[in-house]
Each structure stands twice: as C-alpha cells, then as structure tokens.
PyMOL CGO cylinders between C-alpha atoms (Angstrom):
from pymol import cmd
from pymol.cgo import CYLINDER

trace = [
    CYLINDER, 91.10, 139.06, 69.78, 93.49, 135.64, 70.95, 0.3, 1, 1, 1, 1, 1, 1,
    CYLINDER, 93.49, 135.64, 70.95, 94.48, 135.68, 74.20, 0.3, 1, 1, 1, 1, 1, 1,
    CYLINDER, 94.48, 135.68, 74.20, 97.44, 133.32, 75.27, 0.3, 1, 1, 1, 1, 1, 1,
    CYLINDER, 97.44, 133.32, 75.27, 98.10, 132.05, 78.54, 0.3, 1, 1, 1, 1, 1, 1,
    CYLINDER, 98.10, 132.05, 78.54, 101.38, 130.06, 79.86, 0.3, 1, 1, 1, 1, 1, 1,
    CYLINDER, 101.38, 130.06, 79.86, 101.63, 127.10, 82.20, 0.3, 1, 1, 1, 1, 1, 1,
    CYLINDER, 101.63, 127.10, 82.20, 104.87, 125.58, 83.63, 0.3, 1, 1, 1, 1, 1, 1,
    CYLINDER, 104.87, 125.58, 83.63, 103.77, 121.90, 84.80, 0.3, 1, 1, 1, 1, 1, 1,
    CYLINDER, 103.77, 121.90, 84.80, 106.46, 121.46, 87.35, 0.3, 1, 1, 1, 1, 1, 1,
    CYLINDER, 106.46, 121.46, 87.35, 105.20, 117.80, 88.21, 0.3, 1, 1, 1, 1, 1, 1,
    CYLINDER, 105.20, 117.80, 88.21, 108.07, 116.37, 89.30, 0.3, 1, 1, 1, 1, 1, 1,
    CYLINDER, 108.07, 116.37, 89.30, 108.81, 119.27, 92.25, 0.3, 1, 1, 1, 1, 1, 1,
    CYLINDER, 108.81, 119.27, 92.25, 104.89, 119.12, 92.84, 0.3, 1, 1, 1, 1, 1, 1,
    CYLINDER, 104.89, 119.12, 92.84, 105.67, 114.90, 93.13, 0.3, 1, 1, 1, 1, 1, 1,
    CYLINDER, 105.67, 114.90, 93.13, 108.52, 115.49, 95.50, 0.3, 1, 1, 1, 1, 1, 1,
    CYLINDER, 108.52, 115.49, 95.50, 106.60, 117.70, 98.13, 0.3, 1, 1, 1, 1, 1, 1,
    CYLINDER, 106.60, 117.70, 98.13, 103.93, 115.48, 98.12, 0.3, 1, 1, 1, 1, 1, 1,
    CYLINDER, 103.93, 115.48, 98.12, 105.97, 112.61, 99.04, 0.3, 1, 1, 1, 1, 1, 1,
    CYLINDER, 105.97, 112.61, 99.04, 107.49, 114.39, 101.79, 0.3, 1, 1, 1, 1, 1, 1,
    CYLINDER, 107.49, 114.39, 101.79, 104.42, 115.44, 103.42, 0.3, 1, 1, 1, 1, 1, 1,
    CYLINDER, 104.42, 115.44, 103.42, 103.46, 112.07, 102.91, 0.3, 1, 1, 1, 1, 1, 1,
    CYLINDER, 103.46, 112.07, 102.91, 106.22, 111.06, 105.08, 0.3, 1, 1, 1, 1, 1, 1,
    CYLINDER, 106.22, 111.06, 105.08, 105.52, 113.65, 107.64, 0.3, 1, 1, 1, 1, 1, 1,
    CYLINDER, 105.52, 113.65, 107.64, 102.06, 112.33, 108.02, 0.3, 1, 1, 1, 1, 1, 1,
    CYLINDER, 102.06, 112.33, 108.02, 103.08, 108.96, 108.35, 0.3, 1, 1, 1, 1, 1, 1,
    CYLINDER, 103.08, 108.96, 108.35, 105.48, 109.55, 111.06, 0.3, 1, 1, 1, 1, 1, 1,
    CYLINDER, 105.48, 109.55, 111.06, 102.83, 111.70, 112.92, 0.3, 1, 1, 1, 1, 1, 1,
    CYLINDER, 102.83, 111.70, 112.92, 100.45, 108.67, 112.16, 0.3, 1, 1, 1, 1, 1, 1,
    CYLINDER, 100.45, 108.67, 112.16, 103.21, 106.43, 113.77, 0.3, 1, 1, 1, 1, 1, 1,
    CYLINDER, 103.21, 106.43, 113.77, 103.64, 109.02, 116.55, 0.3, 1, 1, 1, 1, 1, 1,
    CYLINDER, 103.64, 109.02, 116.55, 99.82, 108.56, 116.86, 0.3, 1, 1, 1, 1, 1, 1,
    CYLINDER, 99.82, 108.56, 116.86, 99.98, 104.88, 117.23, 0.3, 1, 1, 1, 1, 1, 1,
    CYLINDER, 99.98, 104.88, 117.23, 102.88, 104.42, 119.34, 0.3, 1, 1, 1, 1, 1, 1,
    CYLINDER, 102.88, 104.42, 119.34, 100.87, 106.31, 121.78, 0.3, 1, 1, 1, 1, 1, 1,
    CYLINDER, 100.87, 106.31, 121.78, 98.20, 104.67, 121.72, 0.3, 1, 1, 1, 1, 1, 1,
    CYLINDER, 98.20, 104.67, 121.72, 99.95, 101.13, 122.04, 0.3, 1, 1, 1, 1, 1, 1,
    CYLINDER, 99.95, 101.13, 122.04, 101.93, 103.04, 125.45, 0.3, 1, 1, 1, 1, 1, 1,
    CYLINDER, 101.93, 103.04, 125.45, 98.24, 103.07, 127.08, 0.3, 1, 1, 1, 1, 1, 1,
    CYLINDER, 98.24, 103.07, 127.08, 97.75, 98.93, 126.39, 0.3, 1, 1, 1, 1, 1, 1,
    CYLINDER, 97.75, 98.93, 126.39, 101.53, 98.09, 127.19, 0.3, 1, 1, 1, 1, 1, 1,
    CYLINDER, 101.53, 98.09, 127.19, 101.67, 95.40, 129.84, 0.3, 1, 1, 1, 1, 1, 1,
    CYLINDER, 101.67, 95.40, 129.84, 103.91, 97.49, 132.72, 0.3, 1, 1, 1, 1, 1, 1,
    CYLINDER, 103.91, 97.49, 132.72, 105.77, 95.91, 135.28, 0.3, 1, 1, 1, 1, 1, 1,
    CYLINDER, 105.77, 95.91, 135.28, 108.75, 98.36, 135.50, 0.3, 1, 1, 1, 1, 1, 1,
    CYLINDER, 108.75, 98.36, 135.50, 107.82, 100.99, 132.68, 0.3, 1, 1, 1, 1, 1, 1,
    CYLINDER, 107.82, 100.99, 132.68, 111.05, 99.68, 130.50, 0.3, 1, 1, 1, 1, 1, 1,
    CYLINDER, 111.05, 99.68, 130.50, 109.04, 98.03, 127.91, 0.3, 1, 1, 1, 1, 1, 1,
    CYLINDER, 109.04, 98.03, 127.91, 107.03, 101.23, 127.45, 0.3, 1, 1, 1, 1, 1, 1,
    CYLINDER, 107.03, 101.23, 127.45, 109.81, 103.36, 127.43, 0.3, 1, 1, 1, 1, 1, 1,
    CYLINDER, 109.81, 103.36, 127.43, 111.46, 101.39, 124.22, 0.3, 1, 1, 1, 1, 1, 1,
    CYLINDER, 111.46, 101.39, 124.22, 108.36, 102.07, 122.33, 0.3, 1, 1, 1, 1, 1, 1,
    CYLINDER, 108.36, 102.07, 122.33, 109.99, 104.40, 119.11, 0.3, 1, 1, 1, 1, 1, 1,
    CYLINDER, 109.99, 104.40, 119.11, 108.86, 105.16, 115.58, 0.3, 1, 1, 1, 1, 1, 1,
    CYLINDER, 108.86, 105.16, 115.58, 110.47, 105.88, 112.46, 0.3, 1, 1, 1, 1, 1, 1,
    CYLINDER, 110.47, 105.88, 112.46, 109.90, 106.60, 108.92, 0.3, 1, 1, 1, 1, 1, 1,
    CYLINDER, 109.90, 106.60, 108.92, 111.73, 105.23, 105.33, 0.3, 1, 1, 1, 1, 1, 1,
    CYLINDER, 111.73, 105.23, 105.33, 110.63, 108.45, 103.35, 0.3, 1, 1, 1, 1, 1, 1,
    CYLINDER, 110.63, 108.45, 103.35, 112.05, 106.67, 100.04, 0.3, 1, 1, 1, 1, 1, 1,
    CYLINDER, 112.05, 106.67, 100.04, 109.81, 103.62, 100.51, 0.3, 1, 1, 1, 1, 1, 1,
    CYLINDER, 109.81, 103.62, 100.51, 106.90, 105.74, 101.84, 0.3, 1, 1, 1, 1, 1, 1,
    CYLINDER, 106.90, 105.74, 101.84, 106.44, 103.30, 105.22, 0.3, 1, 1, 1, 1, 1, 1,
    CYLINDER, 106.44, 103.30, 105.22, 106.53, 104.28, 109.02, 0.3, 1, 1, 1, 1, 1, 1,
    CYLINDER, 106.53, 104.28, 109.02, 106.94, 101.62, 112.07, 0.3, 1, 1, 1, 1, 1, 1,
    CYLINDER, 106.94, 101.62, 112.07, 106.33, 101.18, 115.48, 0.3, 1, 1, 1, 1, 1, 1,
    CYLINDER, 106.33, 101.18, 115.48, 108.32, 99.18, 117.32, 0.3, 1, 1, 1, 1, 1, 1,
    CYLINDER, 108.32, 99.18, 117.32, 109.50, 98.15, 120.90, 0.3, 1, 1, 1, 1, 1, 1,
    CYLINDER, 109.50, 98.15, 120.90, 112.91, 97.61, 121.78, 0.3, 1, 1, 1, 1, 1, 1,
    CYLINDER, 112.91, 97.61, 121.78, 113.52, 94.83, 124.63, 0.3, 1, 1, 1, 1, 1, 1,
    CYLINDER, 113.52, 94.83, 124.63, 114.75, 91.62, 124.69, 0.3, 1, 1, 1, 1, 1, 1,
    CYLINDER, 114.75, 91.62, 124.69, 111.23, 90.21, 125.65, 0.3, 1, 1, 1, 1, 1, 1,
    CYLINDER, 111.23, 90.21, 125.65, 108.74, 92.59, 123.70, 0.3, 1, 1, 1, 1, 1, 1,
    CYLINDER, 108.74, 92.59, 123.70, 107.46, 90.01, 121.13, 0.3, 1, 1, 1, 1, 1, 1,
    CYLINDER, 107.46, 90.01, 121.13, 107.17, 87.15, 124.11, 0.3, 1, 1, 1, 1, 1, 1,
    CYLINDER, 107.17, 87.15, 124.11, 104.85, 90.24, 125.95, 0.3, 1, 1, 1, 1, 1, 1,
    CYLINDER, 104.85, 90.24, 125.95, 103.33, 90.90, 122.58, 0.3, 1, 1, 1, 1, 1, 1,
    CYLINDER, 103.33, 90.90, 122.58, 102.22, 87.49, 121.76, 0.3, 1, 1, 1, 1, 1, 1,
    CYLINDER, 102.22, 87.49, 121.76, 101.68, 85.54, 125.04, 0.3, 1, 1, 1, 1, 1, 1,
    CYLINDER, 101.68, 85.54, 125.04, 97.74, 85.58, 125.39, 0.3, 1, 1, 1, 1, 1, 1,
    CYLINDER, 97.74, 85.58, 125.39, 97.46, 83.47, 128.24, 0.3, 1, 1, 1, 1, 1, 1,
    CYLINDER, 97.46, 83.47, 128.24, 99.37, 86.39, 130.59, 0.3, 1, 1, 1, 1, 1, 1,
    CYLINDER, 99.37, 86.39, 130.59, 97.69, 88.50, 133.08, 0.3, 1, 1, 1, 1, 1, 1,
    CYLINDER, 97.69, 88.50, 133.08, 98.21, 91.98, 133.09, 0.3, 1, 1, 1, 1, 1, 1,
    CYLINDER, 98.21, 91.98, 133.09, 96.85, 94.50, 134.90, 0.3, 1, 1, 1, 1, 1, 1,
    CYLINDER, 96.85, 94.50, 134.90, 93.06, 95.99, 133.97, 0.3, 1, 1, 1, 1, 1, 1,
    CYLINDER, 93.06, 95.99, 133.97, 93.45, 98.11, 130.54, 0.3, 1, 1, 1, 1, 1, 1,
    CYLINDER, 93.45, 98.11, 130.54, 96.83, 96.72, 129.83, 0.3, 1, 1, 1, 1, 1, 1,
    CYLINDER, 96.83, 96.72, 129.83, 97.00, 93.58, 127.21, 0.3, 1, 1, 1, 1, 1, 1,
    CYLINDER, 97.00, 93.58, 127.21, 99.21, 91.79, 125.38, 0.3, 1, 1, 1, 1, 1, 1,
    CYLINDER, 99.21, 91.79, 125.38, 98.63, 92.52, 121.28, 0.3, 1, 1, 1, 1, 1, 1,
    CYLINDER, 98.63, 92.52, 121.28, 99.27, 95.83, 122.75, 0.3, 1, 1, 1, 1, 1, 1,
    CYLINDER, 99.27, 95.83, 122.75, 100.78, 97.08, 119.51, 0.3, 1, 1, 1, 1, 1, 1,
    CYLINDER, 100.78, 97.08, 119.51, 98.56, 94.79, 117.06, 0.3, 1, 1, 1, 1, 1, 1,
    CYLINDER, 98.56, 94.79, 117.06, 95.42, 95.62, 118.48, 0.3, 1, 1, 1, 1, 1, 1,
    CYLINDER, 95.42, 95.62, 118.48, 95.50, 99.55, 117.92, 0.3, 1, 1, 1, 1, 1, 1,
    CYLINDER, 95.50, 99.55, 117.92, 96.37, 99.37, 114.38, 0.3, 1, 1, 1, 1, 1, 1,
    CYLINDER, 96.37, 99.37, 114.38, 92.08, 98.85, 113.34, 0.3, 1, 1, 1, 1, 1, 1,
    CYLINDER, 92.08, 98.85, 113.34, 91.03, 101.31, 115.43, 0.3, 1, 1, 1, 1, 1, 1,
    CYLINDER, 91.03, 101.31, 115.43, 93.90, 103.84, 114.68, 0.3, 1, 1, 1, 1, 1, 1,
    CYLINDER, 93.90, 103.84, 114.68, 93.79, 103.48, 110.61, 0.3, 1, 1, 1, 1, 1, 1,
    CYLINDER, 93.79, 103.48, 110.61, 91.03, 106.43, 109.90, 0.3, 1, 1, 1, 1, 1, 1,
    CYLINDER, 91.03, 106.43, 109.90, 93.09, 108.89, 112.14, 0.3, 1, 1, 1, 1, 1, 1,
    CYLINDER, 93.09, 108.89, 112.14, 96.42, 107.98, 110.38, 0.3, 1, 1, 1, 1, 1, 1,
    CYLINDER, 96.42, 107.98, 110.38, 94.89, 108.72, 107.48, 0.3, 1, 1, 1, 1, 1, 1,
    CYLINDER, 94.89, 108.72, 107.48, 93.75, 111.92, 108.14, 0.3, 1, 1, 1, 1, 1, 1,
    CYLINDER, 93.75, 111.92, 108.14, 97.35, 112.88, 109.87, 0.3, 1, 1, 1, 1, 1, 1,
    CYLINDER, 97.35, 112.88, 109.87, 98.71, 111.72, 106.30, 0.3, 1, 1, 1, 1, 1, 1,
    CYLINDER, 98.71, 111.72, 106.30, 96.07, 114.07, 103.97, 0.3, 1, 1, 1, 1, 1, 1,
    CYLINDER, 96.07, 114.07, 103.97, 96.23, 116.84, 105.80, 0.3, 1, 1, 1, 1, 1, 1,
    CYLINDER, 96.23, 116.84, 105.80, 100.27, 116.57, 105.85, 0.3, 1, 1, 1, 1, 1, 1,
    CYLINDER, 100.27, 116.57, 105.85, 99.77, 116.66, 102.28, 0.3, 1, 1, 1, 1, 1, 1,
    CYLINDER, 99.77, 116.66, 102.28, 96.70, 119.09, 101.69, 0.3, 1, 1, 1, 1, 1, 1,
    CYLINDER, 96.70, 119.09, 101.69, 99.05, 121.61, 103.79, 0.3, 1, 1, 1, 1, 1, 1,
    CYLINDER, 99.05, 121.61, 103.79, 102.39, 120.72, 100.84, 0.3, 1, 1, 1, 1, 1, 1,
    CYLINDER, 102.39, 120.72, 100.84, 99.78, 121.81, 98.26, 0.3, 1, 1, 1, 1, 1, 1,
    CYLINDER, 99.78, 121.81, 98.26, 98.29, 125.19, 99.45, 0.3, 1, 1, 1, 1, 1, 1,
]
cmd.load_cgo(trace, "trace")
C-alpha cells in the first residue's frame, strides 16, 4: 500500500515572521540596554537621562540606543569627570559586554514565540 503525503514549504512567509520577531527582540534588547545605561548616566538635572531613546531599522535588522543632548558624547567620553558614586561616564559603552547574553535571549525567544 503507497501512502502520499503533501507539504507546502512556505519559506518565504516563515522568513518574514522571523525577521520581525527578530526586530521585536532587538528593540526589547535595546529597551533592555537603554535601561541599564539610565542607572550609570552621570545626573546633574535628570535631562540627559531623560533623552535616552531606542529604535529599531527592521529592514536592516539593527536597534540603537542613543541620547539626545547637545553635550551627551562630551558626558560620554570625558574620563577625567567626577560623577557621583554609581554614575560614570562610558555610561552607554560600558553596558553593552555585560548586556549582550540577555539581548540575545530577548531576541530568540522573540523568535522561538514567531515559530510556535
């Protein structure tokens, strides 16, 4: 007795969801890190802080952090500043090592979630 069976490959949908979980994940990993930079940020009034955003370029499969003031990079960069205990510049920089395993995971299980 022959059996037959029938499979639609849909590969290019299945392509497609992946890369937008992908991009979910990466913009909760960038979520993830932006808050994590917010507990290092140098604070004199709390504006620097507050211009801390993310976004995401689902197309190009990238996220960012970034901080919007005139004087973030100086802050950033300037090693020789003192700022109060905890707080430091390479604020954004520094949290990017120690962040990478859990931005991972936020990105897999984004996409382990598209699949089921």
């Amino acid at each position: 007795m022959t059996q037959r069976a029938r499979l639609q490959w849909n590969g290019q949908a299945a392509s497609e969801v992946i890369r937008q979980a992908a991009a979910r994940g990466a913009l909760l990993g960038a979520e993830y890190v932006l808050a994590e930079s917010r507990k290092r940020v140098p604070i004199e009034e709390g504006t620097l802080e507050r211009s801390g955003a993310t976004s995401v370029d689902p197309r190009r499969r990238t996220a960012a952090v970034s901080y919007d003031t005139p004087y973030a990079r100086r802050v950033h960069e300037d090693m020789n500043a003192r700022h109060d205990l905890g707080r430091s510049a390479k604020y954004l920089e520094s949290v990017l090592p120690q962040s990478a395993d859990t931005v991972q995971a936020l990105i897999a299980a984004q996409v382990r979630r598209a699949l089921r």
